[in-house]
C-alpha positions as CSV (number, residue, x, y, z in Angstrom):
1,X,113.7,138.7,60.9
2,X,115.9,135.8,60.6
3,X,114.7,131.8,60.5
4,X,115.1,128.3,61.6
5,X,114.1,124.9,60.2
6,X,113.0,122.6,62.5
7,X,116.1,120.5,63.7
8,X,117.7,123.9,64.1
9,X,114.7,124.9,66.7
10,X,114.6,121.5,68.8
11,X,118.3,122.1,69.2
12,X,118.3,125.4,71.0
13,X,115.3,124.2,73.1
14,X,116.9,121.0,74.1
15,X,114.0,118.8,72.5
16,X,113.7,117.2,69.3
17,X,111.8,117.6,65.9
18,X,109.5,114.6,67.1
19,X,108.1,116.5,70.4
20,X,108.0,119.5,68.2
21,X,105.5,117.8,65.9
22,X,103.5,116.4,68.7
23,X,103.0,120.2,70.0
24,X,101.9,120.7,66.8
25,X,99.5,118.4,66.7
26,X,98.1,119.2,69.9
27,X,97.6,122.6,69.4
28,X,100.5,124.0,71.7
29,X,102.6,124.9,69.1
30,X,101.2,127.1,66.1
31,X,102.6,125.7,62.8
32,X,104.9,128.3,60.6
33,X,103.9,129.1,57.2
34,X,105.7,126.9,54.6
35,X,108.8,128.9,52.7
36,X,110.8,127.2,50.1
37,X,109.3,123.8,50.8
38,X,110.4,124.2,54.2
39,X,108.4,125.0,57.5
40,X,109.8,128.5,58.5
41,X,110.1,128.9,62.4
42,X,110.8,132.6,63.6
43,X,111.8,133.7,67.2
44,X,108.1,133.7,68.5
45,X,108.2,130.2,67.7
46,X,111.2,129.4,69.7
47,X,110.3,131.5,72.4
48,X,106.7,130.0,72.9
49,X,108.5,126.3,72.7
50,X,110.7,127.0,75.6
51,X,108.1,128.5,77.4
52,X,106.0,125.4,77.1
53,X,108.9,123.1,77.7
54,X,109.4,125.1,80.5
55,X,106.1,124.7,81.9
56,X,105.6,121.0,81.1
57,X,109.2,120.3,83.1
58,X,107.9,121.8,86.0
59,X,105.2,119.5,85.9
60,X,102.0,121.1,84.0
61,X,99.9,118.3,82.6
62,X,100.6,119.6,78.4
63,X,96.5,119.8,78.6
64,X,96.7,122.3,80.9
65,X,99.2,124.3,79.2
66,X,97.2,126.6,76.8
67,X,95.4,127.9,79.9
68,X,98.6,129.3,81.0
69,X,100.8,130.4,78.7
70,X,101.0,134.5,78.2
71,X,99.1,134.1,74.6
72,X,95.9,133.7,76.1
73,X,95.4,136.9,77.3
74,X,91.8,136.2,78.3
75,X,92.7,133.8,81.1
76,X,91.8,135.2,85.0
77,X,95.1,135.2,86.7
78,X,93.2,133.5,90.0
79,X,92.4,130.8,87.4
80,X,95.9,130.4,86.1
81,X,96.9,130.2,90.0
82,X,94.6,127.8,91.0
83,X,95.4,125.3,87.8
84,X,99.3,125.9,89.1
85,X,98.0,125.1,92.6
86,X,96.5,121.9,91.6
87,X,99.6,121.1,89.8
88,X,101.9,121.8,92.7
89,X,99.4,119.3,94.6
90,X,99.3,116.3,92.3
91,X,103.4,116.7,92.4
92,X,103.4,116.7,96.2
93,X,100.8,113.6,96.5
94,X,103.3,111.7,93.9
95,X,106.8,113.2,96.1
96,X,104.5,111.3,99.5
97,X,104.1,108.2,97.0
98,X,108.2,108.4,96.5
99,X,109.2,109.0,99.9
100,X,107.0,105.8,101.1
101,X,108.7,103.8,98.5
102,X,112.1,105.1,99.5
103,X,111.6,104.2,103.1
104,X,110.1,101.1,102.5
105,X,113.7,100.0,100.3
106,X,115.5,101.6,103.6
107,X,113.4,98.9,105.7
108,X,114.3,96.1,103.0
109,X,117.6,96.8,102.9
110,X,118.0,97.1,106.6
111,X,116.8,93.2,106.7
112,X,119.3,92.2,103.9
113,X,122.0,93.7,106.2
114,X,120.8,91.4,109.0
115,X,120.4,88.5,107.1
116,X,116.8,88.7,106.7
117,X,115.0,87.0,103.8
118,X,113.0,89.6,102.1
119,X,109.1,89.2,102.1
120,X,106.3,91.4,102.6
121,X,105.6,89.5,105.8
122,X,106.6,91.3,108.9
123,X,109.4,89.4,109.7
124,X,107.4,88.5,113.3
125,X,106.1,86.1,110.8
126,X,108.4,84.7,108.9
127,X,110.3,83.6,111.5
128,X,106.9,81.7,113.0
129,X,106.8,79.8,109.9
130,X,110.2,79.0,109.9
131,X,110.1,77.9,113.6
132,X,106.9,75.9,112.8
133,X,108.8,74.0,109.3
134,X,111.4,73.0,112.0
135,X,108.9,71.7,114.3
136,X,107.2,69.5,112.0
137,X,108.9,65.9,112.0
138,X,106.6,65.0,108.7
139,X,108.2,65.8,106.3
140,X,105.7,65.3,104.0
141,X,103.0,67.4,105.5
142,X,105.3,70.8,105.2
143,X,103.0,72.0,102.2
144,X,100.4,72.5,104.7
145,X,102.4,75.1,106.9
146,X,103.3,76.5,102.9
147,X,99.4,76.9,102.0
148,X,99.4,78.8,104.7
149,X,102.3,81.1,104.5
150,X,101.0,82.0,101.0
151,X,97.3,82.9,102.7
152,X,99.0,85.2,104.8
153,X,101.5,86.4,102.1
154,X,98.3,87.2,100.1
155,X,96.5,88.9,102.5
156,X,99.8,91.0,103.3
157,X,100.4,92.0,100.2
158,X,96.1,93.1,100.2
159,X,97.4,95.1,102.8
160,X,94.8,93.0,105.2
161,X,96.8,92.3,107.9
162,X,96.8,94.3,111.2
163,X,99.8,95.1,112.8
164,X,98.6,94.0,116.3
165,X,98.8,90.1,114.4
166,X,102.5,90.7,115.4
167,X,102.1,90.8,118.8
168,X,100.1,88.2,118.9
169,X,102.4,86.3,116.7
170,X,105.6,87.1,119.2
171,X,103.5,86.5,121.8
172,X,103.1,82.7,121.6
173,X,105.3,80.3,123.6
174,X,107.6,77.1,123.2
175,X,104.1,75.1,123.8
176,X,102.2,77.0,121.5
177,X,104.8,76.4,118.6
178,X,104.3,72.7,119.5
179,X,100.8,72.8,119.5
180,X,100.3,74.8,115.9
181,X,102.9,72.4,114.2
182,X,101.3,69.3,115.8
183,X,98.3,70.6,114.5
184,X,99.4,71.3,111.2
185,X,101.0,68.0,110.8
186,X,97.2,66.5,111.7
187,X,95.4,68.7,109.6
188,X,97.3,68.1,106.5
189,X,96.9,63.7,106.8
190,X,92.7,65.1,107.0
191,X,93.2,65.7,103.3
192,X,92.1,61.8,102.2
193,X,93.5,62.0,98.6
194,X,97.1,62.8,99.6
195,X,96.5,60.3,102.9
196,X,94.3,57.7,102.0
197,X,95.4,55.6,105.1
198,X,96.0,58.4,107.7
199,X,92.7,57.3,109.5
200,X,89.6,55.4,109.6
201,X,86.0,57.1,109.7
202,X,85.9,56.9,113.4
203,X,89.7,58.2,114.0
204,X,89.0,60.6,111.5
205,X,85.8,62.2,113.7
206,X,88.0,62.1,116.5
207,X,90.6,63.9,115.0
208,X,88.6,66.6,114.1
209,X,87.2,67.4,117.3
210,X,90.4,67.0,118.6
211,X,91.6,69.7,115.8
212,X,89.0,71.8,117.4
213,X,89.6,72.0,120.8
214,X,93.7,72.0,120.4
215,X,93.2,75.2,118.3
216,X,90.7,76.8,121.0
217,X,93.5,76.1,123.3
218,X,96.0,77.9,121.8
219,X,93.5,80.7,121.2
220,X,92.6,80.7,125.0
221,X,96.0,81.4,126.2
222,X,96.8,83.8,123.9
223,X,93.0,85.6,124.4
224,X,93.8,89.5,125.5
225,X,96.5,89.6,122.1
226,X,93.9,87.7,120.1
227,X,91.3,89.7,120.9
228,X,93.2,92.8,119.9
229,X,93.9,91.6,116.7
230,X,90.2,91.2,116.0
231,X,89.6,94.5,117.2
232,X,92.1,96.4,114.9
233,X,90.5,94.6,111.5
234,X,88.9,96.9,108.7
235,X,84.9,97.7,109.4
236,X,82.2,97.9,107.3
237,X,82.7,97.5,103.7
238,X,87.0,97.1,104.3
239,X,85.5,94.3,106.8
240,X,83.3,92.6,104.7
241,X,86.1,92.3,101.7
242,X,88.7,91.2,103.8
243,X,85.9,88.4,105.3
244,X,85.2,87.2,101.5
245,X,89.1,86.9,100.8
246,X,89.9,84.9,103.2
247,X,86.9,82.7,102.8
248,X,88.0,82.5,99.0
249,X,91.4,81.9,100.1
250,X,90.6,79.1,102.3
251,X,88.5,77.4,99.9
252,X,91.3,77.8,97.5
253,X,93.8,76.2,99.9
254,X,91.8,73.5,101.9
255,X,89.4,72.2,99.8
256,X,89.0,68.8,101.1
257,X,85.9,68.2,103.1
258,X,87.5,66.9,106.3
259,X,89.2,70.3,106.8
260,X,86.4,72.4,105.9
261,X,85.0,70.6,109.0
262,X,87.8,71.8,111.2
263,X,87.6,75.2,110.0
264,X,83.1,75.6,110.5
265,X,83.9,73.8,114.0
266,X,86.5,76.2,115.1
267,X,84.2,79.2,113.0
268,X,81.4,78.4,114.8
269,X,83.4,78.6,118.1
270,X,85.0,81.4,117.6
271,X,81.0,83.0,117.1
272,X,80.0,81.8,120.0
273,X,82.6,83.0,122.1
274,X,81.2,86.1,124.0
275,X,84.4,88.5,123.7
276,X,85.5,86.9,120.1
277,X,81.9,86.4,118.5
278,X,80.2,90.2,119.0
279,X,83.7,92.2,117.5
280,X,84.3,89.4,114.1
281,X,80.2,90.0,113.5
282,X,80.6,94.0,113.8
283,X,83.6,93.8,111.6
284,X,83.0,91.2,109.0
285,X,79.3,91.3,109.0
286,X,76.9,88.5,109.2
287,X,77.8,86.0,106.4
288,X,79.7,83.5,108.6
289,X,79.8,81.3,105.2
290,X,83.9,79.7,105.3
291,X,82.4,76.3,104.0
């Protein structure tokens, strides 16, 4: 019966002397007795490598491997089936994982052909924020109206957002625009270490209340859409995470006392509202803690 050296064997199975070594090592591949110095490989040895590179190309996990090759006699066939099942499983979870990533490049590349910036914000949104940067006529208070777009890019990337905040979002008209950037604009001079000057301790109380009820405003006239989007968030413990990352993201983005006070005000609004206040508590829980 003839022989092979090593190199020679990788070569008619398409691999190399490296993976051959590695079967070795893990038991797939018996190791040939030594001849002249040299390891001496013989047709079984061949045979059994293509049979396992043909196994592990069709996607076998190598560990499963030994199970199923023809030299272990012993094996049940129904067990041999059912490893090949779960095989054929894992590959047609990972083909779901591909075809979601393939359609989700379709989607980006059908907003690079319209001009679109990409983001992973529906695009509902990014063209709110850039409606709301042209709005604003202080300049300087356009990091505000960024905090935010990076909370919501954060909690979009979480996958946190519900798709009914696009509705909403679309929903909103010429005077709601006005009102969020107005608000924005006010909410940024709040912060007093960046606005020292903006206003007084009486101004400032004003201001917030003011905050308040501008806010509950827009939230009013936009109340069925609203509503829904409080309705399609996560329950239970999905809820109660996506609660504590926003709270940890608005902490994170408006630290400053002043509008800390905004956000409890409008909070505690919001919980006492009879529609709004019953579905947040059933999906977020009961720690209303933002401040």
């Amino acid at each position: 019966m003839g022989s092979m050296r090593v190199k020679e064997m990788a070569d008619l199975a398409g691999t190399t002397t490296r993976t051959v070594r590695y079967y070795h090592r893990v038991g797939l591949l018996p190791v040939p007795p030594v001849v002249a110095g040299h390891r001496d490989y013989g047709i079984e040895h061949l045979a059994r490598l293509l049979r396992i590179r043909w196994l592990a190309e069709s996607g076998i996990p190598l560990g499963k491997i030994p199970e199923i090759l023809p030299e272990r006699p012993d094996q049940p066939i129904d067990a041999i089936e059912a490893d090949l099942l779960a095989t054929r499983a894992q590959i047609e979870a990972r083909m779901a994982v591909l075809r979601d990533q393939c359609e989700r490049i379709d989607r980006l590349v059908a907003r690079v052909r319209s001009g679109e910036v990409l983001s992973p914000l529906p695009v509902v949104l990014e063209h709110f924020y850039n409606r709301i940067e042209v709005l604003i006529e202080d300049p300087a208070t356009l990091s505000i109206v960024h905090t935010d777009r990076r909370i919501i890019l954060t909690l979009a990337l979480s996958g946190l957002i519900p798709s009914s905040l696009g509705p909403l979002i679309d929903g909103l008209s010429d005077e709601d625009h006005r009102a969020v950037a107005s608000m924005l604009t006010t909410f940024a001079k709040l912060d007093r270490n960046r606005y020292p000057d903006a206003y007084d301790d009486e101004e400032r109380k004003r201001v917030i209340e003011e905050l308040e009820e501008t806010t509950w405003a827009v939230l009013e006239r936009n109340r069925s859409t609203a509503l829904r989007v409080l309705q399609d968030l996560p329950s239970g413990g999905p809820g109660h995470l996506l609660w504590k990352q926003v709270a940890r993201l608005s902490k994170i983005g408006y630290p400053e006392p002043n509008q800390r006070q905004v956000i409890k005000l409008l909070l505690r609004r919001v919980r006492d509202d009879p529609e709004f206040g019953p579905v947040l508590e059933e999906k977020t829980g009961k720690d209303w803690d933002l401040v």
